[in-house]
SEGU-125494 format. One record per residue (C-alpha): residue in three letters; x, y, z. Coordinates in steps of 0.02 Angstrom, whole numbers, plus 50000, padded with zeros to 5 digits. Example, Ala and Ser with C-alpha at 12.3 -4.5 7.8 and 13.67 -1.06 7.14 Angstrom:
BEGIN
ALA506154977550390SER506844994750357
END
This chain:
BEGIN
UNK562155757248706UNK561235740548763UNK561275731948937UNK562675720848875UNK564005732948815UNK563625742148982UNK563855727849098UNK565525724549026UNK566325742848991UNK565585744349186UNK566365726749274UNK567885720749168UNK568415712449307UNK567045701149321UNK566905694949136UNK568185679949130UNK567335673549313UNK565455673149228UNK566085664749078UNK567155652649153UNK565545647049278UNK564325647649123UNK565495636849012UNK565465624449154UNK563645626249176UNK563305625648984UNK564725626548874UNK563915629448716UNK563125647048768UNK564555651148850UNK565995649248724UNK564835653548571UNK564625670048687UNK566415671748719UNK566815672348558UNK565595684848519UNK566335695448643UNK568105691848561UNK567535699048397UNK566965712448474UNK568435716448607UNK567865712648750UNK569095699048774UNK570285691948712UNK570485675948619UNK571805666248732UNK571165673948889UNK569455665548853UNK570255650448786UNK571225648548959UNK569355648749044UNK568665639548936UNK570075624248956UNK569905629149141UNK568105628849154UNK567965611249024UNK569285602949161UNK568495608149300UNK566785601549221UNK567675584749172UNK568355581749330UNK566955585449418UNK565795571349353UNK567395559849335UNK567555562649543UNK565635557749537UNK565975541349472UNK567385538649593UNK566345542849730UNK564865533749676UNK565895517949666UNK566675519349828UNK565065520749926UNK564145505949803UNK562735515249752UNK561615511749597UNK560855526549566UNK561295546649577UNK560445557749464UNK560485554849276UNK561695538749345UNK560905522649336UNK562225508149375UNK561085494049334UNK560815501649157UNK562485501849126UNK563075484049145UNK563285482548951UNK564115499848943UNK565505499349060UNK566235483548959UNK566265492348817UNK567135506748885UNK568545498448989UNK569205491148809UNK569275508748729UNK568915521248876UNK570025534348787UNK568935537048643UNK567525535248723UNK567965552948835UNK568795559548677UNK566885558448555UNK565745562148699UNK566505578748705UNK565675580248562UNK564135573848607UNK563825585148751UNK562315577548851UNK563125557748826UNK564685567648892UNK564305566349063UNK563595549049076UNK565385543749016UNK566505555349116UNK565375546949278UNK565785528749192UNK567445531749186UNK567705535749362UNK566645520949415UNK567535508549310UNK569215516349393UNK569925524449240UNK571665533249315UNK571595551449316UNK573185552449214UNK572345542549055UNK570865551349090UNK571595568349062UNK572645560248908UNK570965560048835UNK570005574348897UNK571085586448887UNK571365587648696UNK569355585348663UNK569315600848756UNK570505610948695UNK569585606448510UNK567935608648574UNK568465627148644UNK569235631948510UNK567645626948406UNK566375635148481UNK567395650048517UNK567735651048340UNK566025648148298UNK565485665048410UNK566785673748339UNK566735670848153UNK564585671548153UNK564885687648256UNK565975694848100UNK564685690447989UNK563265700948036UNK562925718548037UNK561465717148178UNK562685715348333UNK563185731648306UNK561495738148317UNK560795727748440UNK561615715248547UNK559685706948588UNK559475703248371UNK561195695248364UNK560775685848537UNK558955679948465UNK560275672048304UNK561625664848399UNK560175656948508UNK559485648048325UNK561465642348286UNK561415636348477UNK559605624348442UNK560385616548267UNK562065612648364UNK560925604248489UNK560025594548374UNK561565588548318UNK562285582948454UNK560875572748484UNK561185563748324UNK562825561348361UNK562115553248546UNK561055541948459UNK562295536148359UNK563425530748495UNK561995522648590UNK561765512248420UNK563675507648436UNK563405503148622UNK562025493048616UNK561785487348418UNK559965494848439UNK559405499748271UNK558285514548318UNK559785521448426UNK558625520348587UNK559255512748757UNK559235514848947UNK561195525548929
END
């Protein structure tokens, strides 16, 4: 029996608390790995699709309270955040705000550039949850999906939780990669750049 199965036959308890702070941390990982453990049953399916809607919100809101507080105290720059940069941006987003947090779900590091722009601009938290809310219930129920169904499908995560971990770690890279597709493309609808590269 590997480390894995060990640590959560030996504190239950403590499952649905790691995953919901490694969704929020990196949600990918964390909700491919929930659904592993949902195949195997570990968890269960709605409990880890509470988390993960808990842990998504929490993210969102967190970055969206950014925004708000970055406005408030007028500065141009906080971390990935640069206001100056995002001139052209912001009018973009303040015609169509909704779908813009709806797709950036989707395109997970863009994400958080536009949940900060939409509390700068002063998107209300009501509209903002009209949006984010439903890309996260999708995008949980994805990747959840996604651990549980590639988990089904191979015959190495019963012998060793480490081989299945090195595989979901590959289907973790290509999602990456295409997310970053998916980034560039929206950059190319921001800006009209042809080679999809800008200061967002």
């Amino acid at each position: 029996m590997d480390w894995l199965t060990i640590a959560v036959h030996s504190y239950p308890y403590i499952v649905y608390p790691v995953l919901y702070i490694a969704t929020i941390m990196e949600a990918v990982v964390g909700l491919i790995t929930s659904g592993v453990l949902v195949r195997e049953g570990y968890i269960s399916f709605l409990g880890i699709f509470i988390v993960g809607m808990c842990a998504e919100i929490t993210h969102d809101l967190l970055f969206w309270r950014i925004g708000k507080w970055l406005a408030a105290t007028k500065r141009k720059k906080y971390l990935f955040f640069n206001v100056d940069r995002l001139t052209a941006f912001f009018e973009k987003m303040r015609s169509s705000a909704g779908a813009f947090i709806f797709f950036s779900k989707f395109a997970w590091n863009f994400n958080r550039v536009v949940l900060v722009s939409a509390g700068y601009i002063g998107i209300p938290l009501k509209s903002f949850f009209k949006a984010s809310a439903p890309a996260a219930a999708i995008f949980v129920t994805i990747l959840v999906s996604l651990g549980f169904f590639f988990a089904d499908q191979t015959a190495l995560l019963k012998q060793r939780f480490e081989y299945a971990g090195l595989i979901v770690l590959a289907t973790v890279l290509v999602i990456v990669f295409v997310q970053i597709y998916i980034r560039k493309l929206i950059r190319k609808y921001i800006t009209g750049d042809k080679n999809g590269q800008s200061s967002v």
